[in-house]
C-alpha positions in Angstrom: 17.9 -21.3 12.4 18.0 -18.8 15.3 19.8 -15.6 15.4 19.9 -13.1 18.1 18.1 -10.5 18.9 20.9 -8.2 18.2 21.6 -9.6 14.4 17.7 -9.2 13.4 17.0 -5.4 14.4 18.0 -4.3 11.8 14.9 -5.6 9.0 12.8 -5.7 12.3 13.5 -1.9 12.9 13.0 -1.2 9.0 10.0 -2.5 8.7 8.3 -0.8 12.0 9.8 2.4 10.4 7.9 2.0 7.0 4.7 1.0 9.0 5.1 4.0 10.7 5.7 6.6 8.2 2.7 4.4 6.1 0.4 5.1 8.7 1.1 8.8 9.5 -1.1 9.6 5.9 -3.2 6.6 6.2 -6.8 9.0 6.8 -5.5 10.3 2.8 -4.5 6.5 1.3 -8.1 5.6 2.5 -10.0 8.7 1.3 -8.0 7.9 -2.2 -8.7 4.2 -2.1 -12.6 4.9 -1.1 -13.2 7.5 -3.6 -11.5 5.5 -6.8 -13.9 2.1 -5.4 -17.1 4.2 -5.4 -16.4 6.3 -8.5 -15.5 3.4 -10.8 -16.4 -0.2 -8.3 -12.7 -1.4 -8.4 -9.9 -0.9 -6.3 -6.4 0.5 -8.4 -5.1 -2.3 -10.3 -1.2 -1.9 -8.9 0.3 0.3 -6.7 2.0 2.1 -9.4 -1.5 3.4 -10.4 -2.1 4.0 -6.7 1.2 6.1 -5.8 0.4 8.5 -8.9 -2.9 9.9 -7.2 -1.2 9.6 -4.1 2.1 11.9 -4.8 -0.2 14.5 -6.8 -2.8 14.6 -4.1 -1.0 14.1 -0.8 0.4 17.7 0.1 -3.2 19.7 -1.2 -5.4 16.8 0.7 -3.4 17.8 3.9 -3.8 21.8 3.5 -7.4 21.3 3.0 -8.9 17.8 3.2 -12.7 18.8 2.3 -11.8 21.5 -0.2 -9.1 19.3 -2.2 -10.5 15.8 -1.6 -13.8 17.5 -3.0 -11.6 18.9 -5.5 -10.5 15.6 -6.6 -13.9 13.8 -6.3 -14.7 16.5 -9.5 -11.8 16.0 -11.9 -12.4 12.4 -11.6 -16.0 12.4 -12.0 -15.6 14.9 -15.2 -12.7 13.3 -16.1 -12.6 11.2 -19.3 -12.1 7.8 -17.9 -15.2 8.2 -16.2 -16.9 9.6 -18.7 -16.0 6.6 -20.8 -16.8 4.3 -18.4 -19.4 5.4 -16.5 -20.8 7.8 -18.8 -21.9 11.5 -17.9 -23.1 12.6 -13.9 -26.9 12.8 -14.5 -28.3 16.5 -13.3 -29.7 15.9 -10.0 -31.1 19.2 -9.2 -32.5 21.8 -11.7 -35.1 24.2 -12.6 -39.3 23.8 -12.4 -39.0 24.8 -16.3 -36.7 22.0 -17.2 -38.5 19.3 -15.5 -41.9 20.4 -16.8 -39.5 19.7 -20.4 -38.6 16.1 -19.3 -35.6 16.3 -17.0 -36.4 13.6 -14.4 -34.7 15.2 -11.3 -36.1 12.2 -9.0 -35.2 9.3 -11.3 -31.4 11.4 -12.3 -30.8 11.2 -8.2 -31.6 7.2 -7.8 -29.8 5.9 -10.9 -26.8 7.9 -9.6 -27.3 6.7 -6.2 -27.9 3.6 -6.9 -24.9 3.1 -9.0 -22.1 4.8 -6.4 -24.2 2.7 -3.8 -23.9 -0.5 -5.6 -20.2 -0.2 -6.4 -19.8 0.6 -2.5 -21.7 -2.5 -0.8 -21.8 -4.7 -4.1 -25.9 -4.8 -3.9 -28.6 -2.2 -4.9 -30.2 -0.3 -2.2 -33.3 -0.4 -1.2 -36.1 1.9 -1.7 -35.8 3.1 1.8 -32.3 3.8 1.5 -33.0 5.3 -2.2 -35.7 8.1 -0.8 -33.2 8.9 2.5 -30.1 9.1 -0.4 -32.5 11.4 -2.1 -33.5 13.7 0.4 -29.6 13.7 2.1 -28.7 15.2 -2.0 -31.6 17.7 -1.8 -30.7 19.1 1.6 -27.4 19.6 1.2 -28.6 21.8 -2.1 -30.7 23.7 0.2 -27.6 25.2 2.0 -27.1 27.0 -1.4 -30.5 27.6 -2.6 -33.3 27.9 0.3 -35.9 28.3 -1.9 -35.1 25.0 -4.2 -38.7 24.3 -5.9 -38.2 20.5 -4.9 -38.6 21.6 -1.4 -41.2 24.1 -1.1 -44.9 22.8 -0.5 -46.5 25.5 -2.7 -46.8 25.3 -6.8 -43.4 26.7 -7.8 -42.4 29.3 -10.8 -41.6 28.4 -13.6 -38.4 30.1 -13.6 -35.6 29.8 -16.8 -34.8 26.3 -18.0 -31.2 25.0 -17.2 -30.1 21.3 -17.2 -27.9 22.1 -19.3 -26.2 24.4 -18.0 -25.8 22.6 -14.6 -27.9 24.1 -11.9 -25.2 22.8 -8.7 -21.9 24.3 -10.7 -22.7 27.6 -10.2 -21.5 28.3 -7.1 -18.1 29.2 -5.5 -16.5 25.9 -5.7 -17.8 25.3 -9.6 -17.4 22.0 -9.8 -18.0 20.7 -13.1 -19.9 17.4 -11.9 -21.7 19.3 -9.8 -22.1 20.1 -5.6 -24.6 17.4 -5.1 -22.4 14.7 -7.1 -19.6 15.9 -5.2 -20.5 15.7 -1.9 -22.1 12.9 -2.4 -19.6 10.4 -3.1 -17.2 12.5 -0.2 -20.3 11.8 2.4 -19.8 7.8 0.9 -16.0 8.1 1.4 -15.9 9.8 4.7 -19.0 7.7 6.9 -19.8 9.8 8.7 -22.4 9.3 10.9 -25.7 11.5 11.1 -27.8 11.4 13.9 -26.4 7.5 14.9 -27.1 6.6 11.5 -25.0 6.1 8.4 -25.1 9.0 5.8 -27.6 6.1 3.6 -29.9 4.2 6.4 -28.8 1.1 7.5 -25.3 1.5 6.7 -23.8 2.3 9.8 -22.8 -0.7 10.6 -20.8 -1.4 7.2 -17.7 0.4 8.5 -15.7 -0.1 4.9 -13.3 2.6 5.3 -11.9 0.9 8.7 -11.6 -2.6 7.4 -11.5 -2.9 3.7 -10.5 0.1 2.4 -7.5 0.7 5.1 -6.7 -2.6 4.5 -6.0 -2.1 0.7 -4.4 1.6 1.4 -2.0 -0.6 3.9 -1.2 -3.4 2.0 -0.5 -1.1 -0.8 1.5 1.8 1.2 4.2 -1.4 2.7 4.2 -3.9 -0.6 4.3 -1.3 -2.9 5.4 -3.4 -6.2 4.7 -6.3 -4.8 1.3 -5.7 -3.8 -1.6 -8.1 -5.0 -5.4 -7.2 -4.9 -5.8 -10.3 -4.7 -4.1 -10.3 -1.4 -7.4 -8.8 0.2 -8.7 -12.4 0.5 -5.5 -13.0 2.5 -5.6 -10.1 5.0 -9.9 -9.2 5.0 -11.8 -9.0 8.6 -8.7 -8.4 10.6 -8.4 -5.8 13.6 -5.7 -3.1 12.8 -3.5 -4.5 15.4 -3.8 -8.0 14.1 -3.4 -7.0 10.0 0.2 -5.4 11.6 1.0 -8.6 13.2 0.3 -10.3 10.0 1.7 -8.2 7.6 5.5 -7.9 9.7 4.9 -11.4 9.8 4.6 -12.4 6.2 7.6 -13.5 4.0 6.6 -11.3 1.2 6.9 -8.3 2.6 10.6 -9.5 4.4 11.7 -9.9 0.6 10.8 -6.4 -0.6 13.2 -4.8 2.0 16.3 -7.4 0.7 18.8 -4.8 -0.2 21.4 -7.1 -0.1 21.0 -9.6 -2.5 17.8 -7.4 -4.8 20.6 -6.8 -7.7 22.2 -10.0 -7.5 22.4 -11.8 -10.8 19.3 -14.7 -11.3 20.3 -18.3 -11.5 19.1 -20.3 -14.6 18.0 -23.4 -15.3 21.1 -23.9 -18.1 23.4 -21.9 -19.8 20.8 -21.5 -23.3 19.6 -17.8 -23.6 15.9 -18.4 -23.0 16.4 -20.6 -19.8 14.0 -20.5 -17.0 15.5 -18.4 -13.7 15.1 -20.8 -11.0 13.4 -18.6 -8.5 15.2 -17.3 -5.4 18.3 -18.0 -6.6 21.3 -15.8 -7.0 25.1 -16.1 -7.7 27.6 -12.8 -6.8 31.2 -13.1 -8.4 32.8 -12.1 -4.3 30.7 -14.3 -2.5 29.0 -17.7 -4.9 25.8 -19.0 -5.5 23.1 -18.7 -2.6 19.2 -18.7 -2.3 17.2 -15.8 -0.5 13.8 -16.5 -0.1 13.7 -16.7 3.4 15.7 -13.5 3.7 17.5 -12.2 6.0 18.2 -15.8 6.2 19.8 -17.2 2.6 21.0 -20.7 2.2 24.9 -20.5 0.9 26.0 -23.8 -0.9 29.2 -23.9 1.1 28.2 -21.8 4.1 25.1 -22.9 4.7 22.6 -21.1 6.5 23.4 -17.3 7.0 22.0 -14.6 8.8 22.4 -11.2 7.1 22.1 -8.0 8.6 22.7 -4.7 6.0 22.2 -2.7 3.5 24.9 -2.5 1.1 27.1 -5.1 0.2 30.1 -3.4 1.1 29.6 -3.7 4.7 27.7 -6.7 5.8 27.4 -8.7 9.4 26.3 -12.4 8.8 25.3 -15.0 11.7 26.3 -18.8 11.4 25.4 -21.5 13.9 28.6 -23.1 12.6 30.8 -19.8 12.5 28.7 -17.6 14.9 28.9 -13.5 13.8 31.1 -12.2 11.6 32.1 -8.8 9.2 32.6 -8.7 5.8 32.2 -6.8 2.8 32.1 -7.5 -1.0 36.5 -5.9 -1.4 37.6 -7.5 2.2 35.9 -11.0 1.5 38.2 -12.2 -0.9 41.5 -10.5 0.0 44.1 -11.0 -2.7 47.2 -11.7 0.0 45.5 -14.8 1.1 46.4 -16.6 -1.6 44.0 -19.5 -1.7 41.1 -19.2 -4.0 39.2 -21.5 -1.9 39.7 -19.0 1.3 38.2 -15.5 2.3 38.4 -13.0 4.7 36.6 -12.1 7.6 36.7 -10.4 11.0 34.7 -12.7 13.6 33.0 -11.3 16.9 32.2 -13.6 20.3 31.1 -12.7 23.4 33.9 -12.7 26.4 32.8 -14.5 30.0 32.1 -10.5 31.1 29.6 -9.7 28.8 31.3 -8.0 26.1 32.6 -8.5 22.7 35.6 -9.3 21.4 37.1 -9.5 17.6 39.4 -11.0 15.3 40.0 -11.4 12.0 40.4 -14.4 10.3 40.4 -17.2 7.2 37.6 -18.6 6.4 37.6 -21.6 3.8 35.0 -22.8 2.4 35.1 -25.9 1.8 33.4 -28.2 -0.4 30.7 -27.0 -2.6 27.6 -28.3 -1.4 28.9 -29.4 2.1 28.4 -26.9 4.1 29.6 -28.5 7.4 32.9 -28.5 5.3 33.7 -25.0 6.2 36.3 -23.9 9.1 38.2 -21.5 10.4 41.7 -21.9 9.3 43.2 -18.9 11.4 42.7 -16.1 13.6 44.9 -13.3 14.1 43.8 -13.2 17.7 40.9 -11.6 19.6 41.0 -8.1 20.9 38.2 -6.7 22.8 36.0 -4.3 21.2 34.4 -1.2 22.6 
């Protein structure tokens, strides 16, 4: 099967165009595929569950992507899922009074820590990477509260008790998980690097939200309902360039743009009501019984392999290697003057020994069902060249 390069443009061009408009907000897919892995240690289940955070979060993440992405780091973190799930965001920084009362500031920083590190990497960190975690969370604090007890070297007050309330929400921002939760899991999301090092030592080199997490936030932007996460095995450790190449590439993702044939009525096994559909396989009432999987190419029973190029089944160009191109549409293909129920209608294009094209329109039969190499041209009202 070979068409030209004219007759496959058309998905070829559709598909660069969804790649393209996918990757214009890819910095905000990742940020939302990141945070949802390190707040809960799974990716979204479907895209479905994906697209809602994505279509609330999309137009406030790109008027201020610390502000709202910090924003959304704090409903999800107080939200009841996580609650649930992971239970409440420990208090990692608070008064002298309320420690001296049994508030374990140190040990509140490390479990949370270690759990938004383990559902990053998939391992515990180590106690290296624990103390520099610890100390990243209490300096940021100091940019709010210079004189943090935690930090000074002299015997601090013993100033009010708090833990509850929550020392880090009372700020400008009051975020109900808190500013060191919060920034936090955006310093996990983000990677950026401090110094030459990761924001946690010795992850610098882990580069997640380049490779796995904009490989989910593609994979989900392009096959939308189709999309897997299982796939991920599939499409893991590939350059950017060469996921693309894959991805345009894959079958799958050729199907999800058949607008042709996507309403056509399934083919089952028998005529009993809880028959099997056999898969790929389609019947129109214009046009027969035909299978798509390899779309654009489908396999017709009487026409064989067919190239088709369009949108809408009311104007459709098909390639042949029997009958070469040809127009149709689901009214003109089986014109009532013809007369034959075994012929249909179609206006067939060749190239002239100049270059150019030329048309006519013709009768088509189709043969015998199942024998494709049965079909001909019956007639043609003569060629005409074409502009």
């Amino acid at each position: 099967m070979a068409a030209t390069q004219g007759g496959s443009i058309d998905l070829a061009s559709m598909i660069e165009l969804v790649i393209k408009q996918a990757l214009t907000t890819m910095e905000i897919k990742i940020d939302l595929v990141a945070a949802h892995h390190i707040l809960y240690g799974t990716y979204h289940e479907d895209y479905n569950a994906f697209s809602a955070y994505f279509d609330e979060w999309l137009e406030p993440i790109k008027s201020q992507p610390v502000g709202a992405l910090k924003n959304y780091i704090d409903l999800e973190l107080s939200s009841n899922r996580y609650l649930t799930e992971m239970g409440d965001v420990p208090y990692l920084v608070g008064s002298y009074s309320s420690f001296l009362t049994g508030v374990n500031f140190v040990n509140n920083r490390k479990d949370f820590v270690t759990r938004k590190f383990f559902n990053k990497f998939r391992k515990n960190p180590t106690r290296v990477q624990l103390s520099n975690a610890s100390s990243r969370i209490l300096n940021y604090w100091s940019s709010f509260e210079t004189s943090y007890w935690e930090l000074q070297l002299t015997q601090p007050n013993t100033d009010p008790l708090d833990s509850p309330p929550r020392r880090d929400s009372n700020t400008t921002n009051n975020f109900t998980a808190g500013e060191c939760a919060v920034d936090f899991v955006y310093n996990l999301i983000k990677e950026y690097s401090f110094g030459g090092s990761g924001y946690i030592l010795y992850t610098n080199n882990s580069n997640m939200r380049n490779s796995t997490y904009q490989t989910i936030a593609l994979l989900m932007s392009l096959y939308q309902d189709e999309y897997d996460p299982a796939m991920l095995e599939d499409f893991s450790g590939l350059s950017l360039n060469a996921l693309l190449q894959k991805i345009t590439s894959d079958q799958k993702l050729r199907y999800r743009f058949n607008l042709l044939w996507k309403e056509s009525e399934e083919v089952k096994a028998s005529e009993a009501i809880n028959a099997p559909v056999i898969p790929y396989w389609k019947y129109e009432p214009w046009f027969g019984y035909f299978m798509d999987k390899d779309y654009p190419w489908i396999y017709h029973t009487r026409l064989g392999w067919l190239y088709g190029k369009g949108t809408s089944q009311n104007n459709i160009w098909f390639y042949s290697e029997n009958l070469g191109w040809f127009w149709t549409s689901q009214q003109t293909f089986n014109n009532p003057d013809i007369g034959d129920e075994n012929q249909r209608f179609i206006f067939r294009v060749r190239r002239t020994s100049s270059g150019g094209w030329e048309g006519s329109w013709a009768i088509l039969d189709l043969g015998l069902e199942g024998d494709p190499s049965s079909a001909a041209i019956i007639y043609e009202y003569g060629y005409v060249p074409l502009p």
